[in-house]
Structures are given as C-alpha cells and as structure tokens.
gemmi code that builds the backbone of each chain (N, CA, C; Angstrom):
import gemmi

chains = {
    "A": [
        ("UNK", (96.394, 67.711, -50.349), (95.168, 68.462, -50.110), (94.757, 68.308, -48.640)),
        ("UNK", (94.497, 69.823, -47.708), (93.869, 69.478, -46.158), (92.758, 68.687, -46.179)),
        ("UNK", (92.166, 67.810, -45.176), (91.188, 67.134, -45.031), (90.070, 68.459, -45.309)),
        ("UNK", (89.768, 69.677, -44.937), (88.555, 70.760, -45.026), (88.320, 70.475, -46.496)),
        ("UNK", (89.734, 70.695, -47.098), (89.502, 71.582, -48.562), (89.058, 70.040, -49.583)),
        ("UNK", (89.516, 68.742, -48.794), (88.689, 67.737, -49.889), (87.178, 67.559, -49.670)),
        ("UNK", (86.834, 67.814, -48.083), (85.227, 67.745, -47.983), (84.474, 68.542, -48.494)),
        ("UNK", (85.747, 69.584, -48.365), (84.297, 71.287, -49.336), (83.768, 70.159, -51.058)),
        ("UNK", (85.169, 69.648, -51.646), (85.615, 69.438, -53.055), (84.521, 68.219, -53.234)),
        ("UNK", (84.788, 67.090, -52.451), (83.764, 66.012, -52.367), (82.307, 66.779, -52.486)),
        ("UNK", (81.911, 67.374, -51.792), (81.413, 68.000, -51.441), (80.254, 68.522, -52.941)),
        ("UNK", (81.106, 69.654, -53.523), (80.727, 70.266, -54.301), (80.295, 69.615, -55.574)),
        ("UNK", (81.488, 68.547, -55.986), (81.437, 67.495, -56.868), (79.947, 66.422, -56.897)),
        ("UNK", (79.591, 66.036, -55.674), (78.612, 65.177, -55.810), (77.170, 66.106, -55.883)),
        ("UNK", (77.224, 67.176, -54.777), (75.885, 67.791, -55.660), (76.011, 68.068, -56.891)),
        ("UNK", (76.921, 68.943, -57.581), (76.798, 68.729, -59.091), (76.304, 67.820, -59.617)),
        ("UNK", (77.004, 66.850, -59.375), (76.547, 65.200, -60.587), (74.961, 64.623, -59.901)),
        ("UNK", (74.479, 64.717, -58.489), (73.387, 64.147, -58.415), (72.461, 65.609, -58.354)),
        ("UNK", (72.438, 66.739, -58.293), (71.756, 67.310, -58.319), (70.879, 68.059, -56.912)),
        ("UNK", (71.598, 68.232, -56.126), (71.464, 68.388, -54.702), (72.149, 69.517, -54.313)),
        ("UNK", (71.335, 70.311, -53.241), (72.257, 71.409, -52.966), (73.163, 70.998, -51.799)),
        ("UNK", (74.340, 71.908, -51.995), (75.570, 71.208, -51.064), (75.232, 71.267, -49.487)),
        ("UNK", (74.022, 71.904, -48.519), (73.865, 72.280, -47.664), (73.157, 70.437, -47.458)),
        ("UNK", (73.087, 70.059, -48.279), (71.961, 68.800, -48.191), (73.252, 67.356, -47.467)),
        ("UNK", (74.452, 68.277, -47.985), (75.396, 66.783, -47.635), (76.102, 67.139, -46.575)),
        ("UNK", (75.998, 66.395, -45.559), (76.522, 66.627, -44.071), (77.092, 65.416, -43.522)),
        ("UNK", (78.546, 65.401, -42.450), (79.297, 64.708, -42.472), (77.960, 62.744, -42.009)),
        ("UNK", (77.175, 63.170, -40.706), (76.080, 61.956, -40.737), (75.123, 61.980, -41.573)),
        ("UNK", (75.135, 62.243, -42.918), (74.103, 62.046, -43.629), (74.055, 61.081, -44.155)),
        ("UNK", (73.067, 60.040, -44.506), (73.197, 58.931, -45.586), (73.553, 59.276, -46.847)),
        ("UNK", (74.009, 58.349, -47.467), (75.222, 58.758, -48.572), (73.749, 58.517, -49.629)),
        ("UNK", (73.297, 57.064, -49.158), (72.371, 56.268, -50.880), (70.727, 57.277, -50.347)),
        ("UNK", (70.724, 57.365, -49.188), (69.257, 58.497, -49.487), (69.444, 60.042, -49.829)),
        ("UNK", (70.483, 60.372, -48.964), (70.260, 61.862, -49.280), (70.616, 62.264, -51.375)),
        ("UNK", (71.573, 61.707, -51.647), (71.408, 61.521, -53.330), (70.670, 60.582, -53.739)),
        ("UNK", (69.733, 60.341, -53.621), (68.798, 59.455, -53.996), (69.333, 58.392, -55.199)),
        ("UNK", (70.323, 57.416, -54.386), (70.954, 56.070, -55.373), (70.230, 55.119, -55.177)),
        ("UNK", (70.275, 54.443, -56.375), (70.098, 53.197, -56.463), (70.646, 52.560, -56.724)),
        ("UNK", (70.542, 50.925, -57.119), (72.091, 50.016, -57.575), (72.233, 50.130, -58.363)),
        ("UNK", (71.615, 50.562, -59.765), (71.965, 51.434, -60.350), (72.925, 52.260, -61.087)),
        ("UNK", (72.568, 53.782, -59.786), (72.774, 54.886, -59.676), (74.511, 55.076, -58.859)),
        ("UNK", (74.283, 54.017, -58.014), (75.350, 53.695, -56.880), (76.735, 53.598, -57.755)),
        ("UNK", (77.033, 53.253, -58.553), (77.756, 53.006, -59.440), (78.784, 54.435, -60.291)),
        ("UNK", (77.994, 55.310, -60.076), (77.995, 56.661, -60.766), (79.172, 57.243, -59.545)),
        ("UNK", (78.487, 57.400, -58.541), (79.006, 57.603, -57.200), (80.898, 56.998, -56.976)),
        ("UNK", (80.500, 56.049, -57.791), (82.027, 55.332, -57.540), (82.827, 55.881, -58.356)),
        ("UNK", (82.198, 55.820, -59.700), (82.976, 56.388, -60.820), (83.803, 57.528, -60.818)),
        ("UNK", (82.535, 58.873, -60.104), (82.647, 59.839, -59.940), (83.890, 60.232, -58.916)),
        ("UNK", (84.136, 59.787, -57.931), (85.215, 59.457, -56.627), (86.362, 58.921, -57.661)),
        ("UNK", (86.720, 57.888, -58.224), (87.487, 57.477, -58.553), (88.373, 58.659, -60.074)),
        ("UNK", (87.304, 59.614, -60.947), (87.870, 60.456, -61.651), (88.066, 61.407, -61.336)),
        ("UNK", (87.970, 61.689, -60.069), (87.879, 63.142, -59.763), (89.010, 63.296, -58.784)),
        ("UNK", (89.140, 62.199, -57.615), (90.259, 61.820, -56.813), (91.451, 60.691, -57.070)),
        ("UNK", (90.815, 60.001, -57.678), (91.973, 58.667, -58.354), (91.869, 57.619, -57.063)),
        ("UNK", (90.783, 57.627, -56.583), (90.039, 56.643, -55.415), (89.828, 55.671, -55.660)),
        ("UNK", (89.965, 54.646, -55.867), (89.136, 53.521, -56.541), (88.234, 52.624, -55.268)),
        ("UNK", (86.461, 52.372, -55.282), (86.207, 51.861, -53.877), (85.986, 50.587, -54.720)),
        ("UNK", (86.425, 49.751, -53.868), (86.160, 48.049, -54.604), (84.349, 48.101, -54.045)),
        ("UNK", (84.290, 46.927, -54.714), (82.732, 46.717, -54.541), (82.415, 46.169, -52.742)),
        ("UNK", (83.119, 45.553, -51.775), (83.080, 45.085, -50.652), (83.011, 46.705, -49.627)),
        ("UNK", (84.210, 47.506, -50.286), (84.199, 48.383, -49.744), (83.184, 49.222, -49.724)),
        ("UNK", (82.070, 49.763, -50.855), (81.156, 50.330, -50.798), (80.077, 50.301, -49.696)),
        ("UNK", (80.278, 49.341, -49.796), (78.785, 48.447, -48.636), (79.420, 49.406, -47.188)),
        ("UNK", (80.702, 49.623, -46.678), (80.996, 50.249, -45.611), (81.251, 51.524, -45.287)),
        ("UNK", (81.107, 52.032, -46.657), (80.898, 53.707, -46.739), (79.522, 53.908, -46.431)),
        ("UNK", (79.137, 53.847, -45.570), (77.444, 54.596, -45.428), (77.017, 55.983, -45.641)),
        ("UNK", (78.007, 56.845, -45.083), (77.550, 58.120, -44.764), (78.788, 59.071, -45.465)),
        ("UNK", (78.555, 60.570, -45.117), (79.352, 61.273, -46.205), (80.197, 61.267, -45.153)),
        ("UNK", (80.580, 61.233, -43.804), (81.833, 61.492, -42.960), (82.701, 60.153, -43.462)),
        ("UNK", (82.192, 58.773, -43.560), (82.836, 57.812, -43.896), (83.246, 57.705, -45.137)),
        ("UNK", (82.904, 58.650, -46.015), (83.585, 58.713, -47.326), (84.431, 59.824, -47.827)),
        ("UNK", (84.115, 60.649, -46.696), (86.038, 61.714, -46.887), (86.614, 60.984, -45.786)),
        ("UNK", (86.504, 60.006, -44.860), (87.946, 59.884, -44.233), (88.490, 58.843, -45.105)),
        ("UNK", (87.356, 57.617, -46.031), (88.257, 56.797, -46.901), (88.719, 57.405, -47.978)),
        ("UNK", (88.424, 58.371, -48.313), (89.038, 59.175, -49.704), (90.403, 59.725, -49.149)),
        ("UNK", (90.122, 60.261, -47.690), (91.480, 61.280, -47.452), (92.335, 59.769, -46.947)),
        ("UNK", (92.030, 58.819, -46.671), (93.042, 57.812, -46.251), (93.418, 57.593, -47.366)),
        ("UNK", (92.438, 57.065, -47.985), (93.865, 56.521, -49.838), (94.559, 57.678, -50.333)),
        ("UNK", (94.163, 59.005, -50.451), (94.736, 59.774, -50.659), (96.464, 59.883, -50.322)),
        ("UNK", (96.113, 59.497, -48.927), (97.615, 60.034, -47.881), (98.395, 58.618, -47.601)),
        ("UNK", (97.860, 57.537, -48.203), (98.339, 56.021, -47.757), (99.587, 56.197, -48.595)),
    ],
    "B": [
        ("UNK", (97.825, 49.076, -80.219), (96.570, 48.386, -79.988), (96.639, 47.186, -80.835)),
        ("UNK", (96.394, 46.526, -80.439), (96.682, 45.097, -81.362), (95.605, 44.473, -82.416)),
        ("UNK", (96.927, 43.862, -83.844), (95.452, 44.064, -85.237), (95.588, 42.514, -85.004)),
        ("UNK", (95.750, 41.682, -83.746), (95.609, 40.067, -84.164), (94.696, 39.897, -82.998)),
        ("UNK", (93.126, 39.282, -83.568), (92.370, 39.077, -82.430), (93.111, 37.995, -81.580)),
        ("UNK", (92.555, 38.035, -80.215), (92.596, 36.609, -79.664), (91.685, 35.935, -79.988)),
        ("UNK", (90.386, 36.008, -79.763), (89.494, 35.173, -80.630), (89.017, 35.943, -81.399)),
        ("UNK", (88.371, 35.220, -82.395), (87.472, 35.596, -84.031), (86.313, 34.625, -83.867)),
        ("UNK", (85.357, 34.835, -84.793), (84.465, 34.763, -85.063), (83.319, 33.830, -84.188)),
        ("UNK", (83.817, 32.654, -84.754), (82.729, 31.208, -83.788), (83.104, 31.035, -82.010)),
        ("UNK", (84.737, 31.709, -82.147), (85.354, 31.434, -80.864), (85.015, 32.673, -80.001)),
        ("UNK", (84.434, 33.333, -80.294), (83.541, 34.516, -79.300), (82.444, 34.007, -78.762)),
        ("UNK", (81.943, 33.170, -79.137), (81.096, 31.886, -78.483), (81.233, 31.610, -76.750)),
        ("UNK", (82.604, 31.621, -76.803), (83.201, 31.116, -75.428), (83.144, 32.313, -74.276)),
        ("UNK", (82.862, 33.404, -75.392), (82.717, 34.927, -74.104), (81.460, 35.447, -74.531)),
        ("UNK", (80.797, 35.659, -75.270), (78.971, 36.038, -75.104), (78.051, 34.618, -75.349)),
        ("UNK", (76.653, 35.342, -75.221), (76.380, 33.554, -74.791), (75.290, 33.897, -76.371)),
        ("UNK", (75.075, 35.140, -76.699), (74.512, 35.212, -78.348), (74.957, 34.440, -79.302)),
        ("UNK", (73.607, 34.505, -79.947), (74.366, 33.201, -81.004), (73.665, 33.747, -82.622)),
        ("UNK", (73.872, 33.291, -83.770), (73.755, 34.236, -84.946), (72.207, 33.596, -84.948)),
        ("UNK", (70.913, 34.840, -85.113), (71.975, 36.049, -86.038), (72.160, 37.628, -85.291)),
        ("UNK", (71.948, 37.612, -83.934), (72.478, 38.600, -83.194), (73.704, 38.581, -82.202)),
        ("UNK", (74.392, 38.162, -83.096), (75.850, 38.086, -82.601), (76.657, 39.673, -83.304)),
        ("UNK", (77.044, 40.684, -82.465), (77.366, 41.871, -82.899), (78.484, 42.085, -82.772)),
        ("UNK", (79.640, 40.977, -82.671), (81.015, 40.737, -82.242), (81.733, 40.205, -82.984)),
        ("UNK", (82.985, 40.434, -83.472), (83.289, 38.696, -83.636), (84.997, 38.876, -83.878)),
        ("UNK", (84.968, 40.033, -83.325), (86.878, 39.780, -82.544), (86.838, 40.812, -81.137)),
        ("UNK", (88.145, 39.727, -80.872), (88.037, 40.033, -79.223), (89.979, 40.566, -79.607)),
        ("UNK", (90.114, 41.632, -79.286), (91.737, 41.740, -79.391), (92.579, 41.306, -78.163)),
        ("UNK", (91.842, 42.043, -77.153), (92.696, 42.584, -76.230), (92.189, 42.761, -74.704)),
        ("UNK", (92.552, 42.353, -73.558), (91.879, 43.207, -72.321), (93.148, 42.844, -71.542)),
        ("UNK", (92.973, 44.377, -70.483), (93.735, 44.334, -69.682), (93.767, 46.018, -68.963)),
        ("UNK", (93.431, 45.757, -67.863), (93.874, 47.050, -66.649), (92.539, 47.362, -66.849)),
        ("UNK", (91.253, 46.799, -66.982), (90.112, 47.517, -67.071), (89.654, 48.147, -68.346)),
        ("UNK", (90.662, 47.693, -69.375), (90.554, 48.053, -70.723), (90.013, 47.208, -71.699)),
        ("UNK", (89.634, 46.999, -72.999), (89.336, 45.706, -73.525), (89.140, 46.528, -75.054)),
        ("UNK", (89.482, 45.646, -76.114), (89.525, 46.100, -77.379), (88.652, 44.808, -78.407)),
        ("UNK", (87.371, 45.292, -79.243), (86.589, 44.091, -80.038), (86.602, 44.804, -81.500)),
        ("UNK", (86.203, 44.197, -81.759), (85.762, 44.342, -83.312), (84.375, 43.791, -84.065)),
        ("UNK", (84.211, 44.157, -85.165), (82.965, 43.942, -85.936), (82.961, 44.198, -87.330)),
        ("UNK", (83.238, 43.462, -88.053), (82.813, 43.407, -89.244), (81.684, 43.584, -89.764)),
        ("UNK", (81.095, 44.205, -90.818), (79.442, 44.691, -90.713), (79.332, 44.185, -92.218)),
        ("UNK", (78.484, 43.081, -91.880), (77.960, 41.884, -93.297), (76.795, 42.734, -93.585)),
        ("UNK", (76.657, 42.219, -94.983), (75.387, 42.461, -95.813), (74.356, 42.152, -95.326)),
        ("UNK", (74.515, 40.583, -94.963), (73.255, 40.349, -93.970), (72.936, 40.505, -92.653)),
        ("UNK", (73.667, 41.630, -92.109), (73.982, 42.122, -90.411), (72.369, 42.497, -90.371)),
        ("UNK", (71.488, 42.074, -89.760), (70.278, 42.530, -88.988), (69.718, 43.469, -88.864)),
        ("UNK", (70.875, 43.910, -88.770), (70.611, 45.714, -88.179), (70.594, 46.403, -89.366)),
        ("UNK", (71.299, 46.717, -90.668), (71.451, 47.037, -91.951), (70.098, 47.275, -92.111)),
        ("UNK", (70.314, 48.449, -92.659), (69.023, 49.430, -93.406), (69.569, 49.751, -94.909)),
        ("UNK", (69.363, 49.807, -95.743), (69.853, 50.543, -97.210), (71.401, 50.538, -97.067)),
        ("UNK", (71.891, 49.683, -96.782), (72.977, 49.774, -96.799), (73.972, 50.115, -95.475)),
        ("UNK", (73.768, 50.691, -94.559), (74.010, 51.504, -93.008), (73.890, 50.483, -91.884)),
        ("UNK", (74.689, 50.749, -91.148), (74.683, 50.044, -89.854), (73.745, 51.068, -88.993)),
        ("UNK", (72.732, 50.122, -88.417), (71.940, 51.492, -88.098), (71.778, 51.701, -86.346)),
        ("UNK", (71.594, 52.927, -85.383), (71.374, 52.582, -84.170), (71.366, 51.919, -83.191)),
        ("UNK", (70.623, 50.704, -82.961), (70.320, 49.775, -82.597), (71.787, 48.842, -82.529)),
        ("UNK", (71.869, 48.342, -84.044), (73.301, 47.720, -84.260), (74.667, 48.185, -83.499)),
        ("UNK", (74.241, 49.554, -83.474), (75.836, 50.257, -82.907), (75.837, 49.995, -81.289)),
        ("UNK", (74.600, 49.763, -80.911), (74.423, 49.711, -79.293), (74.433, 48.768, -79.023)),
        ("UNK", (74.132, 47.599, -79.892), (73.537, 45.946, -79.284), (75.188, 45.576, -79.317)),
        ("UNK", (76.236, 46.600, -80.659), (77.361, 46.075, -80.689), (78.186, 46.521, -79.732)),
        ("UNK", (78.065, 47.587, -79.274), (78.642, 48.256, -77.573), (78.741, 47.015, -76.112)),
        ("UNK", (77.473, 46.916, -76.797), (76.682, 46.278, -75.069), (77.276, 44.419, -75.295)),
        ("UNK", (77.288, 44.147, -76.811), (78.132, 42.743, -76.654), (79.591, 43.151, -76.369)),
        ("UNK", (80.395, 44.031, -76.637), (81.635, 44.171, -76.668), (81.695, 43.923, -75.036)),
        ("UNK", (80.923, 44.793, -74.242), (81.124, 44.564, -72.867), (81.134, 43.128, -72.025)),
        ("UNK", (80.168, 42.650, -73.037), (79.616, 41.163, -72.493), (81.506, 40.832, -72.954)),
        ("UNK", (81.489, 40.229, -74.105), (82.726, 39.992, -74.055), (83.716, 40.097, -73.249)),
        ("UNK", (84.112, 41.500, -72.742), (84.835, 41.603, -72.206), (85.221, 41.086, -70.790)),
        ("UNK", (83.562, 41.192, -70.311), (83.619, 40.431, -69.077), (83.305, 38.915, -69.138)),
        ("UNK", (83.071, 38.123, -70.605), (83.293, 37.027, -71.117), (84.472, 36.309, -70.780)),
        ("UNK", (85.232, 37.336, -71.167), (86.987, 37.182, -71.333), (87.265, 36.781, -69.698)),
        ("UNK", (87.176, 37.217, -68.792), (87.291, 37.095, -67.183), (87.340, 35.669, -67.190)),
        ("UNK", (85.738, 35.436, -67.386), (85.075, 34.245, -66.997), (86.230, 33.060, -67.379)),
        ("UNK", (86.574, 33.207, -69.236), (86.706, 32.466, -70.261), (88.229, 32.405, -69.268)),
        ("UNK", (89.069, 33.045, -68.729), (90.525, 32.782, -68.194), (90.380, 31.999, -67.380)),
        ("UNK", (89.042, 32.075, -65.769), (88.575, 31.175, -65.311), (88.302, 29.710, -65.221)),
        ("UNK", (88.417, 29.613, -66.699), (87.411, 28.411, -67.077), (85.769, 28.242, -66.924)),
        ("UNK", (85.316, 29.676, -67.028), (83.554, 29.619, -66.709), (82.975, 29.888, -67.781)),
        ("UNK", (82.082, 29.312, -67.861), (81.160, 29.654, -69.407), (80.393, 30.967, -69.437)),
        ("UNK", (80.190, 31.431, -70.729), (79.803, 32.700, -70.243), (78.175, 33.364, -69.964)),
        ("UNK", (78.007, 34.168, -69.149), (76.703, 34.947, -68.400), (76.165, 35.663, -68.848)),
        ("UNK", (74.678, 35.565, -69.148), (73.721, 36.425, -69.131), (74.073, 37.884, -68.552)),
        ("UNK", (74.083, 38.840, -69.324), (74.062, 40.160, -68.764), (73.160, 41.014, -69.461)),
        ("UNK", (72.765, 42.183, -68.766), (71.772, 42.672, -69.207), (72.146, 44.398, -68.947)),
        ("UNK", (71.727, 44.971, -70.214), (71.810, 47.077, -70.279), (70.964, 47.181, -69.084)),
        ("UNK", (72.217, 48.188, -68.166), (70.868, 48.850, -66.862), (70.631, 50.221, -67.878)),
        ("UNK", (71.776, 50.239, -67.974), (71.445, 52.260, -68.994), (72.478, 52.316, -69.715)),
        ("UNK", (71.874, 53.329, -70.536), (72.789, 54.128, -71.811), (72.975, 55.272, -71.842)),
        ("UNK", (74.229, 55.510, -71.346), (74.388, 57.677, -71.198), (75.139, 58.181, -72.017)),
        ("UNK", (75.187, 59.351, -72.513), (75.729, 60.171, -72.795), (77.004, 59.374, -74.551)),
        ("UNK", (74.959, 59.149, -75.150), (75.021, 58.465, -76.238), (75.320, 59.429, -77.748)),
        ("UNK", (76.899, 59.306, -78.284), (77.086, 60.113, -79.285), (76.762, 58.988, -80.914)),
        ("UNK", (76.190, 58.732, -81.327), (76.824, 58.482, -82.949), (76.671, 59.610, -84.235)),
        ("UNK", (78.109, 59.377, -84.712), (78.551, 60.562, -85.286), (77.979, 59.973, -86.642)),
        ("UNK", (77.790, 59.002, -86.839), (77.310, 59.100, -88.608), (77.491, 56.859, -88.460)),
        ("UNK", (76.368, 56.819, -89.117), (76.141, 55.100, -89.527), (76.908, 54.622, -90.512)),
        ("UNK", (77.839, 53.475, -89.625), (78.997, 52.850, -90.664), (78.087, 51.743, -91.917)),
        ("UNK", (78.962, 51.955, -93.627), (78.328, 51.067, -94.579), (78.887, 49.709, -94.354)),
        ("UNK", (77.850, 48.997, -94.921), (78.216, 47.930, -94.954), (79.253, 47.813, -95.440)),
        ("UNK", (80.414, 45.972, -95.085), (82.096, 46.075, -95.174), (82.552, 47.005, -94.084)),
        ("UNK", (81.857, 47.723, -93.091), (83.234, 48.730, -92.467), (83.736, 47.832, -91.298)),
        ("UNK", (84.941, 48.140, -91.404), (84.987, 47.358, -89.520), (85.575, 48.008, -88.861)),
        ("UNK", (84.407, 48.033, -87.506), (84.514, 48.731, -86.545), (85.626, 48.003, -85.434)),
        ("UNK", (85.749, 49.011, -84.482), (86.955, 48.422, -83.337), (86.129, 49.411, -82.235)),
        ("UNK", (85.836, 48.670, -81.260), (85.571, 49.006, -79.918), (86.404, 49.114, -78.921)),
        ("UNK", (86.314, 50.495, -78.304), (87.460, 50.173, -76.944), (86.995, 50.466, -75.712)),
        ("UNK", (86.635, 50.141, -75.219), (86.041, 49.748, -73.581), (87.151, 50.524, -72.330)),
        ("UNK", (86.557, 50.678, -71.735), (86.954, 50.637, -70.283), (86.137, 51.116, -69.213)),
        ("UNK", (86.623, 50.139, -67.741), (85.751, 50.279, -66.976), (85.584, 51.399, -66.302)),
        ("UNK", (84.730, 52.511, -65.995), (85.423, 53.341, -64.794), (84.589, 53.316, -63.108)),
        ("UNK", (83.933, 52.074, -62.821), (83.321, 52.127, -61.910), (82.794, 50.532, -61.648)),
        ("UNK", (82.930, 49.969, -60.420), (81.902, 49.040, -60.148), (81.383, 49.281, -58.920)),
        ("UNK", (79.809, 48.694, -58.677), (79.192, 48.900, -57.349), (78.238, 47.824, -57.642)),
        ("UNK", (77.604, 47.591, -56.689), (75.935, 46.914, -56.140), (76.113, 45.302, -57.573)),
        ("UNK", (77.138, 45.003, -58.103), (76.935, 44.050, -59.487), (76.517, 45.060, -60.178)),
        ("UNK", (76.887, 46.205, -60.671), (76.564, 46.908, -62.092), (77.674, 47.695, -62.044)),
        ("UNK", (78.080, 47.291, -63.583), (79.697, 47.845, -64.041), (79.248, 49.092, -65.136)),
        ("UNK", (79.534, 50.021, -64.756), (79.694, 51.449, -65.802), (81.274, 51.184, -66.442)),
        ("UNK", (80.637, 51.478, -67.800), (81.928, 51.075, -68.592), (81.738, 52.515, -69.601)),
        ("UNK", (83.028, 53.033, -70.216), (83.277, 53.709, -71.131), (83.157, 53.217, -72.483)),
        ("UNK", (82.863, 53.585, -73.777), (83.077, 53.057, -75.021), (83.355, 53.875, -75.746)),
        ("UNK", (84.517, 53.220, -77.121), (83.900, 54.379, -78.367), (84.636, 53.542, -79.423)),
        ("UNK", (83.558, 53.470, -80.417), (83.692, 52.720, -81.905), (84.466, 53.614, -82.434)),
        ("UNK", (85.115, 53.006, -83.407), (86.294, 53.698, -84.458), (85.910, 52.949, -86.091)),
        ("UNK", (86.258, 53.361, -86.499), (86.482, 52.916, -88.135), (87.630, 53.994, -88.133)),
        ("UNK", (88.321, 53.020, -88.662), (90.398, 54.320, -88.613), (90.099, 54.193, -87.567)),
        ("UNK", (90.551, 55.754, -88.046), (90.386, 56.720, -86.728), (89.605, 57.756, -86.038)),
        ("UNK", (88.612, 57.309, -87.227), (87.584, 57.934, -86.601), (85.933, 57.466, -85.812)),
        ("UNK", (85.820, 58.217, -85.128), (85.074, 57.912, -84.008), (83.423, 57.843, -84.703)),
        ("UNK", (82.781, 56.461, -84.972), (81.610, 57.007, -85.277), (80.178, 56.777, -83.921)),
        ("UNK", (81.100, 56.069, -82.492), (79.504, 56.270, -81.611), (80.517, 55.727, -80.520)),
        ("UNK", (80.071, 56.401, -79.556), (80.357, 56.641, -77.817), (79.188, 56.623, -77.128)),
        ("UNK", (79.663, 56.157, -76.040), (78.455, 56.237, -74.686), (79.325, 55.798, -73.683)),
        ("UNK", (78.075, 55.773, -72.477), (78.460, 55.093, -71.187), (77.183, 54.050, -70.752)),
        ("UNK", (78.152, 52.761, -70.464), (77.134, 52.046, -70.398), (77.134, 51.174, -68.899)),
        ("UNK", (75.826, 51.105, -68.217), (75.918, 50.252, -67.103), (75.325, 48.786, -67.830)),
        ("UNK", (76.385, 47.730, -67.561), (75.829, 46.439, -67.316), (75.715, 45.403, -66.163)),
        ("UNK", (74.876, 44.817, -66.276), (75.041, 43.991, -64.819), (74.819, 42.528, -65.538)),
        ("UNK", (76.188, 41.507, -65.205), (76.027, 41.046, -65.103), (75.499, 39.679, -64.084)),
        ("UNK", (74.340, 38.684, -64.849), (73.753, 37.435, -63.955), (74.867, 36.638, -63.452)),
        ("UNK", (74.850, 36.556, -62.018), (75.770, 35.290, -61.938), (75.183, 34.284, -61.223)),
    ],
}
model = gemmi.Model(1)
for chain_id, residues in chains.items():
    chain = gemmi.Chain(chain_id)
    for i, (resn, *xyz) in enumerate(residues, 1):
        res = gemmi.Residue()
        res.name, res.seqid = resn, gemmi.SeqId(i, " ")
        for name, pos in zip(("N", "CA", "C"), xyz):
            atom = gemmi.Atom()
            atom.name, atom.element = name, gemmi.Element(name[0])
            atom.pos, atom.b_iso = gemmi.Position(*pos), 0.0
            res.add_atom(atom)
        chain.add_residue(res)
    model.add_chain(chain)
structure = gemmi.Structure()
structure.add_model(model)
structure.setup_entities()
C-alpha cells in the first residue's frame, strides 16, 4: 500500500470509530485531543490499528506516537519492515 | 481446545484473588498468543441463579474473572500472586439466552489491544457450541 493511500485509510478508519470528521485529522494534530481519548479510550485506538493494519503498538511505544504524522510513518514502517 | 484444565477449582486461587462465594471460575484450560480458555460450572448455589438461570450479572462477573485469570496466569508463571483488577467498560454486550443450572460454560478470551495499563480483551461463552454471551471488555489491572 503507497504511504497517501494508508493516510487517506488511517485516516478514514479512525473518524469512523471515534466519531470525527476526517478534515479534523491532520498530519500535526494531537492524536489523544483531537479524538478525544482517554486511558481508557486510548486502548480502542490500538486495537483499532492493530485489526485493521495488523500493527501491533506495544504499550512503551504508544507514549511516542503523539500526533497523526507519527502514526502513519509507524504504521507505514511496520508495514514495509 | 483443550478438555483438561490446568487448574480447577481451589487452584484458581493462585490466578484471581476472589474467594467463594463470588468466585465465577473454576477452570483455567489454556493461554497462549494472547488467547486464554476458562470454564464454569453453574451450581445450584451459584449467587447469581434466579429460578433456576444463570442470570446477567453472573455471565459478566464470569467474563471479567475469566480475564482476571488469564492475566492471573502471567503473574502465576512469574511466581507473583495475583492482582486486583478492575471493569473500565463493557461493549458491545450480546447474551443470547441464560444458561440452567449444571451447564458448563467455556470462555474464550483474547486480547486485541493494550495501552495506558488497560487491556481490551475479546470474549465469548459457549455451552457446546453454542454461543450464549459476548462482549468486549476493558480491564485494568492494579499493580
């Protein structure tokens, strides 16, 4: 999959499940405000990445995904590793 | 799927920290790859029992120990005694019909997510083969 066509996909996938329109998720956006997570909620987020791409983020790793640009380049890196 | 617990009854002790008479467990089959398999025998004098029925409550308190268990089981390979954990939520809660007393149920777990210390786990009770209650459950366990 091109790096465009997984950010549209990421993309589309997480407003669905949190309820956000896709114009809302932008590559510097905060990942836990703009979908409004909690620790929780945060959890969903992982799940969701991991069934949809076959991603799995360990729990250390989460903490370093901040934003949505940092979570398609770690999705498209495991992807292509 | 395997019909020989690893532990039974008193020895589930060593993976939830419940003790009777809300103990909603009392075989542990199986875990492995994020998977985990329990069981439950449903006594006359099960708690939860209404007119005969395993009712609501029972089917969830028995979900939410299966999990404990499971992440019991971790500890218990460790050598750690086992932890307080506690329901963050309950989603996308099916029960198809309340098992009678004598039925025994089999739980099968799996994880599909961890973050922040709260594990979303998959479930779904069986009697046979058939399915009588599913959900998704976040637990977090105390450490």
């Amino acid at each position: 999959m091109e790096k465009q066509e997984l950010i549209e996909k990421i993309n589309e996938v997480l407003a669905e499940e949190f309820e956000k329109e896709v114009e809302e998720i932008t590559p510097d956006a905060d990942i836990k405000s703009t979908l409004e997570l909690d620790s929780l909620s945060l959890v969903d987020m992982v799940a969701l990445i991991e069934s949809e791409f076959g991603v799995k983020i360990k729990g250390t790793e989460v903490a370093e995904v901040k934003t949505f640009g940092a979570l398609y380049d770690f999705v498209y890196s495991r992807m292509n590793a | 799927m395997s019909d020989t617990p690893l532990l039974k009854g008193q020895e589930l002790f060593k993976l939830i920290p419940q003790r009777a008479p809300i103990v909603m467990v009392d075989a542990f089959y199986e875990a492995a790859e994020g998977k985990a398999h329990t069981g439950l025998t449903i006594a006359a004098d099960n708690m939860f029992c209404r007119n005969g029925l395993f009712t609501e409550p029972g089917l969830i308190e028995h979900i939410a120990q299966s999990a404990a268990a499971f992440a019991g089981y971790g500890n218990y390979c460790q050598g750690k005694q086992p932890q307080l954990g506690f329901i963050g939520e309950v989603k996308k809660l099916r029960i198809q019909r309340l098992p009678e007393v004598g039925s025994q149920l089999h739980t099968f777990l799996e994880v599909k997510g961890e973050a922040a210390g709260v594990t979303l786990v998959a479930a779904e009770t069986k009697e046979g083969e058939e399915v009588v209650a599913a959900c998704q459950m976040k637990i977090f366990i105390k450490e």
